[in-house]
Backbone as JSON Lines, residues from 0, in Angstrom:
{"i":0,"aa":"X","n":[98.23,-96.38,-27.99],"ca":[99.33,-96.6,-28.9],"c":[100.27,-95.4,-28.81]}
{"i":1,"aa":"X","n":[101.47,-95.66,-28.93],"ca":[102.6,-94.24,-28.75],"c":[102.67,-93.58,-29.71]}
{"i":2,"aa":"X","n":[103.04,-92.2,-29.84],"ca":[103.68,-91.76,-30.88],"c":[104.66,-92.68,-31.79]}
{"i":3,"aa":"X","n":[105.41,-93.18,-31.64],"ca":[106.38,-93.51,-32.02],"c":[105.91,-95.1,-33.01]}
{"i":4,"aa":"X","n":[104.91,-96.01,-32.25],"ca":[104.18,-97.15,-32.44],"c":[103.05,-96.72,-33.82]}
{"i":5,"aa":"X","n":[102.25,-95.72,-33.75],"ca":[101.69,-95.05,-34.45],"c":[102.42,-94.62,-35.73]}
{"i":6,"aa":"X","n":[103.75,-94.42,-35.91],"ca":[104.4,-93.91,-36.88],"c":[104.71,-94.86,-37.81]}
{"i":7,"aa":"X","n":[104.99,-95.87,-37.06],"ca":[105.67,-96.65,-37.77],"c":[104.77,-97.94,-38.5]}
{"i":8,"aa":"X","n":[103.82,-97.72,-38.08],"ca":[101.91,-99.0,-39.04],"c":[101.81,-97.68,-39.87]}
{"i":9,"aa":"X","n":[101.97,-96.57,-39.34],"ca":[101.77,-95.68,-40.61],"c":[102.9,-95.75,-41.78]}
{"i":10,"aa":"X","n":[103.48,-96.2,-41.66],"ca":[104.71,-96.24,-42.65],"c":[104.82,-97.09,-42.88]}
{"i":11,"aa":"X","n":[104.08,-98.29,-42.8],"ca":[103.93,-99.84,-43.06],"c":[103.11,-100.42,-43.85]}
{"i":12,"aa":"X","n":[103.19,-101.62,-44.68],"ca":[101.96,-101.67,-45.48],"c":[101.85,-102.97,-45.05]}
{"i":13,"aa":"X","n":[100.2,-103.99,-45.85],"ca":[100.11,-105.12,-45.7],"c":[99.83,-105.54,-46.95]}
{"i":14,"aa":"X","n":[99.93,-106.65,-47.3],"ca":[99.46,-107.51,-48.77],"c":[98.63,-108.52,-48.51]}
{"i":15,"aa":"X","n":[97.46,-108.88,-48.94],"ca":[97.01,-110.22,-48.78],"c":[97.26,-111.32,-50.16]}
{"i":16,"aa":"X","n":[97.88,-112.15,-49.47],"ca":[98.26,-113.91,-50.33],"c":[96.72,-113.72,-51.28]}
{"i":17,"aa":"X","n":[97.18,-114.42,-52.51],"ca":[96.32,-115.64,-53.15],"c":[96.37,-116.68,-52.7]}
{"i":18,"aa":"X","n":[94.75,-117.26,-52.63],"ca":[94.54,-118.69,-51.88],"c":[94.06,-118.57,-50.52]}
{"i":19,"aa":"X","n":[93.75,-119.77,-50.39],"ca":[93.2,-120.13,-49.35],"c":[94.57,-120.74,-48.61]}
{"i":20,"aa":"X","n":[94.59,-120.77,-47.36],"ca":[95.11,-121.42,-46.66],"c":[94.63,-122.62,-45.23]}
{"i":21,"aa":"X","n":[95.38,-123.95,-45.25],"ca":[94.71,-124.86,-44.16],"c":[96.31,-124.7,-43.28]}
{"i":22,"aa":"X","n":[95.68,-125.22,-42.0],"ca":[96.37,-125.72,-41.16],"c":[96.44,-127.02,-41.43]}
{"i":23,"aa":"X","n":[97.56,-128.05,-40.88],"ca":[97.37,-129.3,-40.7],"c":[98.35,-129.94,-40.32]}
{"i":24,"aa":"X","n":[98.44,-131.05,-39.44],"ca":[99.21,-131.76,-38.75],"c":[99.37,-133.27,-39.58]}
{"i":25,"aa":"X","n":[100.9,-133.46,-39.4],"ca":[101.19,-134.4,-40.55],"c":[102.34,-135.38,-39.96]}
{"i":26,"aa":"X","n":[102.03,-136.54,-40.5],"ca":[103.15,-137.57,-39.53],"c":[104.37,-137.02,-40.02]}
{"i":27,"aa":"X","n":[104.66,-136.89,-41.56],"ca":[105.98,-136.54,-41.75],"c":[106.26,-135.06,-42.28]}
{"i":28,"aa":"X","n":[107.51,-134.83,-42.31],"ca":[107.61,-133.21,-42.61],"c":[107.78,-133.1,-44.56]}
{"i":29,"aa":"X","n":[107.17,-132.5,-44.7],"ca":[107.0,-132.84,-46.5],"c":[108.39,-132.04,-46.72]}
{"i":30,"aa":"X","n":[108.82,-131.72,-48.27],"ca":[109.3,-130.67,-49.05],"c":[108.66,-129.11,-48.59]}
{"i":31,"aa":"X","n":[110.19,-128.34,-48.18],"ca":[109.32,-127.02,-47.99],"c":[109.19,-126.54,-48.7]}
{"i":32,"aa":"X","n":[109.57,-126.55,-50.18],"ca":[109.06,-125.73,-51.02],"c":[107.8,-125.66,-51.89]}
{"i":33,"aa":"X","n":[106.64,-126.62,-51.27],"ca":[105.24,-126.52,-51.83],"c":[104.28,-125.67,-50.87]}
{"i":34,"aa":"X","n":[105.12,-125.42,-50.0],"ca":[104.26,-124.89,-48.59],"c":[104.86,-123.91,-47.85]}
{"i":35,"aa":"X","n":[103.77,-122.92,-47.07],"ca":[104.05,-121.92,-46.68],"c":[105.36,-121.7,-45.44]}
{"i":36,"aa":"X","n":[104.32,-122.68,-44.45],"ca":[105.31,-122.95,-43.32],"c":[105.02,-124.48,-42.88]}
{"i":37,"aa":"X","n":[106.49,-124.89,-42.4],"ca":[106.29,-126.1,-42.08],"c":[107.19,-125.68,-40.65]}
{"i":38,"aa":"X","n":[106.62,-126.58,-39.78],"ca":[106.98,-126.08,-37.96],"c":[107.27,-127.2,-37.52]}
{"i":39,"aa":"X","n":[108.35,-127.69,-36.78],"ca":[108.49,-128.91,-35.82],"c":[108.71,-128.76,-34.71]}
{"i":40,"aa":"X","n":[108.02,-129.05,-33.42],"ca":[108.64,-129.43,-32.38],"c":[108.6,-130.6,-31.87]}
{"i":41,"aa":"X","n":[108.65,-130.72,-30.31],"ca":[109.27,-131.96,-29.84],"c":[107.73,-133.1,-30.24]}
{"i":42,"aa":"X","n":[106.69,-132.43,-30.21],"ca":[105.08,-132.97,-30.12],"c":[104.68,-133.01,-31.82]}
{"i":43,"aa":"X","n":[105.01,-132.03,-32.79],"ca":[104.31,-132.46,-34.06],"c":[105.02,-131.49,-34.92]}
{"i":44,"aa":"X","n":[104.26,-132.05,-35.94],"ca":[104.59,-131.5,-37.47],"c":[103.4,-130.29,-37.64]}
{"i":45,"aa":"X","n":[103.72,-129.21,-38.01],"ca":[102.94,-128.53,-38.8],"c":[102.73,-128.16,-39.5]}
{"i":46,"aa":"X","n":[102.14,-128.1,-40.39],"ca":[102.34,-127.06,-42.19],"c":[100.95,-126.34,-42.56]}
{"i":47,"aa":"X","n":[101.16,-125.34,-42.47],"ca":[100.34,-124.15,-43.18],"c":[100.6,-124.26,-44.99]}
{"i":48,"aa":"X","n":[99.44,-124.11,-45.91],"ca":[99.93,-124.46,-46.77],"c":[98.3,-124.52,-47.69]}
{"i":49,"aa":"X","n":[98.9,-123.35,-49.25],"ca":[97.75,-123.83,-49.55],"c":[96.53,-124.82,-49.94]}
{"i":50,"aa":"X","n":[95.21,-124.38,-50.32],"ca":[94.2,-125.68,-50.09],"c":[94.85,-126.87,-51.01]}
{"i":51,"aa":"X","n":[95.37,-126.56,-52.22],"ca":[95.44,-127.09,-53.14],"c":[96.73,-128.1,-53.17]}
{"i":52,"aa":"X","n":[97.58,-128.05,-51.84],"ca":[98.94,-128.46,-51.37],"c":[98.1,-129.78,-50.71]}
{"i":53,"aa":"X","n":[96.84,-129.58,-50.21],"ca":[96.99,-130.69,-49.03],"c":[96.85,-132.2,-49.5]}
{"i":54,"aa":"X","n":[96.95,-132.71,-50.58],"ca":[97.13,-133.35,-50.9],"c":[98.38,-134.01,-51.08]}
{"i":55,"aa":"X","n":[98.97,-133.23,-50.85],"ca":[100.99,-133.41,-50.73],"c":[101.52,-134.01,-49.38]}
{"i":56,"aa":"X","n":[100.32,-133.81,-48.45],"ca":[100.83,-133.94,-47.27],"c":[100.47,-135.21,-46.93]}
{"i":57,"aa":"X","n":[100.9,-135.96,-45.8],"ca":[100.72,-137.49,-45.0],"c":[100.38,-136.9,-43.74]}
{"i":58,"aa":"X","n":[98.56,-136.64,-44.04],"ca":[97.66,-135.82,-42.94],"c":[97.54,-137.24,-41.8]}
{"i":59,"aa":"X","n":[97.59,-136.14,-40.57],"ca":[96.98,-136.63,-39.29],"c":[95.67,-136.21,-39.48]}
{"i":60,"aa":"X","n":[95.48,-134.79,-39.44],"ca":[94.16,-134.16,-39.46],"c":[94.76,-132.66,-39.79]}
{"i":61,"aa":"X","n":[93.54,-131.66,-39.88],"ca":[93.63,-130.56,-40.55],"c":[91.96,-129.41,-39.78]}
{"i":62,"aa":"X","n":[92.82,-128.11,-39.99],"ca":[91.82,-127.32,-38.94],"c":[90.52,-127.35,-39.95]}
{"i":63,"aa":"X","n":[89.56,-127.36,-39.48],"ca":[88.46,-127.36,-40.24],"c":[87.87,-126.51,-41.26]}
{"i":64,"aa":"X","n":[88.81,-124.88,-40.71],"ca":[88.54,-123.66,-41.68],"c":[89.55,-123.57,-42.37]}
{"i":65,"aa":"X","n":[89.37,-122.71,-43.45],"ca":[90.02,-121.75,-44.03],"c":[90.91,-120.44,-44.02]}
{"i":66,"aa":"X","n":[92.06,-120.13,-44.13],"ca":[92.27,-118.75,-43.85],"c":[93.36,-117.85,-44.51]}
{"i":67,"aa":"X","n":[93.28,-116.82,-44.37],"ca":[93.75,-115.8,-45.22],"c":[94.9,-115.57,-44.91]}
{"i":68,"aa":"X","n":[96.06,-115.29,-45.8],"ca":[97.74,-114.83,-45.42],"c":[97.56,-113.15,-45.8]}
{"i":69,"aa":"X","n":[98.02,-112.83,-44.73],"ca":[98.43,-111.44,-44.88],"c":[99.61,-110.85,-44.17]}
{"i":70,"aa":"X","n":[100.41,-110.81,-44.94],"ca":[101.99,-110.02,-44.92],"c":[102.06,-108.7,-44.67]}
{"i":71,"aa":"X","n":[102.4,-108.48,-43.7],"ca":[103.24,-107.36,-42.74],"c":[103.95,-107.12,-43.07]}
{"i":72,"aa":"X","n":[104.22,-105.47,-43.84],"ca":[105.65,-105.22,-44.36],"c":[105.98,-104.02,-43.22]}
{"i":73,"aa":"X","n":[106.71,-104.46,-42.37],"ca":[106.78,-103.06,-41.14],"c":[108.27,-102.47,-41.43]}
{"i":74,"aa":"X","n":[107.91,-101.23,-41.73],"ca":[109.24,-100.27,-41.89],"c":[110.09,-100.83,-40.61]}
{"i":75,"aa":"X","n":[110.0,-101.01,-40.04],"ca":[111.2,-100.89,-39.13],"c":[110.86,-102.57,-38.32]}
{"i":76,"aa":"X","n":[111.45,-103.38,-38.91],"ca":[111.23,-104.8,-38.26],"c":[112.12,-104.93,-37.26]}
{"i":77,"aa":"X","n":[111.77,-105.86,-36.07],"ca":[112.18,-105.98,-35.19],"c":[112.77,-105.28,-34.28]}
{"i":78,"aa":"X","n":[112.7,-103.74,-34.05],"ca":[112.49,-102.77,-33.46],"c":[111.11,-101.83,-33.08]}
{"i":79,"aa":"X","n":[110.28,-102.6,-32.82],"ca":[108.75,-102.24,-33.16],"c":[107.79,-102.55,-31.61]}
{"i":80,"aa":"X","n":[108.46,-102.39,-30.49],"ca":[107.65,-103.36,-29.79],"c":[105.91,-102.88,-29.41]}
{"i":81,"aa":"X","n":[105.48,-104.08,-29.6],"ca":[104.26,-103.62,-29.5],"c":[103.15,-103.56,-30.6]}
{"i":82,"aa":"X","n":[103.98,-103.34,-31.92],"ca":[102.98,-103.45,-32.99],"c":[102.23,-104.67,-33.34]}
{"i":83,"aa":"X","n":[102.94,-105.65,-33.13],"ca":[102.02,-107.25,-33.36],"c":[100.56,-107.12,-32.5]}
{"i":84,"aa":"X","n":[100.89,-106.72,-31.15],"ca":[100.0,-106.52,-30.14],"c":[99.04,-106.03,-30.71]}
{"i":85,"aa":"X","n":[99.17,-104.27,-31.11],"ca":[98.17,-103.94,-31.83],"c":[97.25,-104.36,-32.76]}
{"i":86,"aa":"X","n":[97.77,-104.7,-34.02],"ca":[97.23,-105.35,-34.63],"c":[96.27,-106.55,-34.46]}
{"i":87,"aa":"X","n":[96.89,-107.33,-33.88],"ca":[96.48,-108.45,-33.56],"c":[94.86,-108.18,-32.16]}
{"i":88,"aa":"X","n":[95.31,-107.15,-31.67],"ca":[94.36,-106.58,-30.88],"c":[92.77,-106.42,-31.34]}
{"i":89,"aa":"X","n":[93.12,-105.62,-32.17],"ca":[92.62,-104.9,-33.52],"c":[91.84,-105.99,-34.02]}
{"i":90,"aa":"X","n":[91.96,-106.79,-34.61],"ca":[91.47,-107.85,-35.26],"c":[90.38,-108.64,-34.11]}
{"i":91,"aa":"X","n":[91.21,-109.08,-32.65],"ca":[90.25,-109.73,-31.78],"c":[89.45,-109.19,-31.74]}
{"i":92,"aa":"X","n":[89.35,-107.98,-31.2],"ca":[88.28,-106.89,-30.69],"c":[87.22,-107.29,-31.63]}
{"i":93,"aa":"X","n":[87.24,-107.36,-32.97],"ca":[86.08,-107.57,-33.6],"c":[85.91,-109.0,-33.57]}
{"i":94,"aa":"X","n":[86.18,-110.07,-32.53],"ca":[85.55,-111.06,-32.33],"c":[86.35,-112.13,-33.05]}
{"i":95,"aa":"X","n":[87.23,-111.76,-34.38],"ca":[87.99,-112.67,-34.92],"c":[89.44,-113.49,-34.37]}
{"i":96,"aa":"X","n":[89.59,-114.92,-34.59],"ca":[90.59,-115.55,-34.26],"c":[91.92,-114.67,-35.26]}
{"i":97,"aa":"X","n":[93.62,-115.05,-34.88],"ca":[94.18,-114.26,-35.89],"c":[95.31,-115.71,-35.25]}
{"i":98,"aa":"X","n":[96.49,-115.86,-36.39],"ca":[97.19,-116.36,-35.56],"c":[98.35,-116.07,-36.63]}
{"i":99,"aa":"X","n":[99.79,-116.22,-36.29],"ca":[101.03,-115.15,-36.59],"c":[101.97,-115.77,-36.5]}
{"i":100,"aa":"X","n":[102.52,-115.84,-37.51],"ca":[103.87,-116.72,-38.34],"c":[104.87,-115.16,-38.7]}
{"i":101,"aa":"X","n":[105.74,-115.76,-37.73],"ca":[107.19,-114.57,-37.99],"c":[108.34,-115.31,-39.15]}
{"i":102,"aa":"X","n":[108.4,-114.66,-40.1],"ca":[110.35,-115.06,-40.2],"c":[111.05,-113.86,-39.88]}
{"i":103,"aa":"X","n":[112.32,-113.71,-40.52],"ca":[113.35,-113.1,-40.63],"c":[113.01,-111.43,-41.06]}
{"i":104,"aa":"X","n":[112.14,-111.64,-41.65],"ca":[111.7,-110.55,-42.41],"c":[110.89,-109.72,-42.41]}
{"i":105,"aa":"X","n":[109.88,-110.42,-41.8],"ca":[108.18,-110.24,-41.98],"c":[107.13,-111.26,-41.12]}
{"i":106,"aa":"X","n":[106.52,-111.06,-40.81],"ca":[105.07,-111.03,-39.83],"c":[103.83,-111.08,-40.64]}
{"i":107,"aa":"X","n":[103.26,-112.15,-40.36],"ca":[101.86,-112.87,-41.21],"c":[100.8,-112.98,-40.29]}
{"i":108,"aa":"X","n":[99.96,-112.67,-40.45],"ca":[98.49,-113.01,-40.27],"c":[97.85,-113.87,-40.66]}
{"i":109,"aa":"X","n":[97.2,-114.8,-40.5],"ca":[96.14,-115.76,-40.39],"c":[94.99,-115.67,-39.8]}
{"i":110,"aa":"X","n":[93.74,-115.15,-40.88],"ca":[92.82,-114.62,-40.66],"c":[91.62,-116.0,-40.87]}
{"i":111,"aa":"X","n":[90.58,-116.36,-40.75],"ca":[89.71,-117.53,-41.12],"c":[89.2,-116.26,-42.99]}
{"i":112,"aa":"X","n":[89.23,-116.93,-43.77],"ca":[88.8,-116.76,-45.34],"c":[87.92,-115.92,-44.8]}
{"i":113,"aa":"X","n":[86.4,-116.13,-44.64],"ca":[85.16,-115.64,-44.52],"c":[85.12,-114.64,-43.97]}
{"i":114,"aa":"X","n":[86.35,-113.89,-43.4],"ca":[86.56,-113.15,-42.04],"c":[87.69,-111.88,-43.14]}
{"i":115,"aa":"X","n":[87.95,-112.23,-43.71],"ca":[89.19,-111.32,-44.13],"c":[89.15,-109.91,-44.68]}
{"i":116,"aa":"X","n":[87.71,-109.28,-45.2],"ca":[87.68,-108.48,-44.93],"c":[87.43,-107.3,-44.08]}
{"i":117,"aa":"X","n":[86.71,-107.77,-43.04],"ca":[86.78,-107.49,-41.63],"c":[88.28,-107.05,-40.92]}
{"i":118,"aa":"X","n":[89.17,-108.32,-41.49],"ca":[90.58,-108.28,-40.87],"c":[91.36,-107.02,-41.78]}
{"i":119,"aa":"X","n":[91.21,-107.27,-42.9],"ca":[92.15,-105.81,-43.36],"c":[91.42,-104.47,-43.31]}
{"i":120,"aa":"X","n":[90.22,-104.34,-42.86],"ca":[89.5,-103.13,-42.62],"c":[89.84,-102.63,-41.47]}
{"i":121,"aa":"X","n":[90.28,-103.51,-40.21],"ca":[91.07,-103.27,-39.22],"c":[92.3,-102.62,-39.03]}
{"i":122,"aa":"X","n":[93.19,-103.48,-40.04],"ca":[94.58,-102.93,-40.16],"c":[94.68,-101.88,-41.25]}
{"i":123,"aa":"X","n":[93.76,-101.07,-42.04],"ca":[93.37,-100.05,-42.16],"c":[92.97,-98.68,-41.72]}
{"i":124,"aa":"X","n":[92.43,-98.92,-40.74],"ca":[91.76,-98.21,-39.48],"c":[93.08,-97.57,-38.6]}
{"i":125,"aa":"X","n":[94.3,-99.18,-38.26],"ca":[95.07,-98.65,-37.76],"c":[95.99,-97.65,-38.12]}
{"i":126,"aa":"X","n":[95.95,-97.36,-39.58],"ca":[96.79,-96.4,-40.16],"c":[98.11,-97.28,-41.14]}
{"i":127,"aa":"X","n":[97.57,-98.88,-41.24],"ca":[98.75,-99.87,-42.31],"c":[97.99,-99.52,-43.93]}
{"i":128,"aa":"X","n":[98.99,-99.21,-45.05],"ca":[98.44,-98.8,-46.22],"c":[98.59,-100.59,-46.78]}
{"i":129,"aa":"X","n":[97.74,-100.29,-48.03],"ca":[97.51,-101.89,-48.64],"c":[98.33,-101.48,-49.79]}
{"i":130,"aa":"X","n":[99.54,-102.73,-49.78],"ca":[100.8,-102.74,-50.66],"c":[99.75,-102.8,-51.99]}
């Protein structure tokens, strides 16, 4: 990791969501405002979204686990290259799946529930403080 890469997870914090979160694939695209993320491309619908949402949805099917939101607050967004890497590194290495929803703003993690403290003990380690 660089000097410079190093500075800046140090000057960064993370938060973890309330709730659980599912994946799930859905014929139609719901209301976005009950749900986290909703994704379209040319092949499907997606919506991340908590447990308690999926009932809102017009399911195809849905990932079988559970998992944790955790928000990336990086001092210096989108001038950072390399930090997702890390992190996300960070997390495999100990064997865990992770998977990463960007907006405008901020950078999320998707950790499996059962797994999540493992996952922020990681991004701990790397030098990210807990908002």
């Amino acid at each position: 990791m660089t000097d410079e890469l190093r500075k800046v997870i140090e000057t960064s914090t993370f938060a973890l969501a309330d709730g659980r979160y599912i994946y799930a694939k859905v014929k139609t695209a719901p209301p976005i405002d009950d749900h986290f993320m909703v994704s379209k491309d040319q092949d499907e619908i997606s919506v991340c979204t908590r447990e308690e949402n999926l009932g809102k949805l017009d399911l195809i099917e849905k990932n079988k686990d559970y998992w944790s939101l955790i928000a990336l607050n990086l001092s210096s967004p989108f001038y950072c290259p390399g930090f997702l890497a890390v992190a996300c590194s960070a997390i495999a290495d100990l064997g865990m799946d992770v998977l990463i929803v960007s907006t405008y703003s901020k950078d999320y993690l998707l950790v499996r529930a059962d797994l999540t403290g493992k996952a922020t003990q990681a991004l701990l380690v790397l030098g990210f403080k807990k908002a």
